[in-house]
N, C-alpha and C positions, 0 to 999 in steps of 0.2 A: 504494500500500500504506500509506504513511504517514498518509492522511486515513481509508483506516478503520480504523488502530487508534487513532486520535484518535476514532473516532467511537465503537470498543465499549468506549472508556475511558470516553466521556461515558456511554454507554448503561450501565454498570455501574460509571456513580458513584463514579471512579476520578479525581478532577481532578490530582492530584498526577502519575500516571503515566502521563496525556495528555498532561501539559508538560513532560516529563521525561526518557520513556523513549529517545526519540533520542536526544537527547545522551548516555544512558548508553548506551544502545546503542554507539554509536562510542566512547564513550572503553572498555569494555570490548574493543571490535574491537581497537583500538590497542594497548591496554595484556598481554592476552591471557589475558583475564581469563574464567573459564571461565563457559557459559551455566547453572549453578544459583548462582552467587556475582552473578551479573548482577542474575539473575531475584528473589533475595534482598535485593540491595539494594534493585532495584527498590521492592520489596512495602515492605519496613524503610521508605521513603521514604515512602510510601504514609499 
């Protein structure tokens, strides 16, 4: 799963949240951190 959302990262020119989003993904899991504040940061990173 993880190589392809590296790959629709690359494919829609998202480089930022191809190297990125695991690790927030887990520190989100950990921390309990809910998935539109994830998905937010995510993008904010972006």
């Amino acid at each position: 799963m993880k190589e392809r959302i590296h790959e629709y990262c690359h494919r829609l020119h998202l480089p930022v949240m191809a190297e990125r989003w695991s690790a927030m993904a887990e520190y989100a899991a950990t921390h309990n951190i809910p998935y539109s504040e994830f998905l937010f940061r995510l993008l904010e990173a972006e």
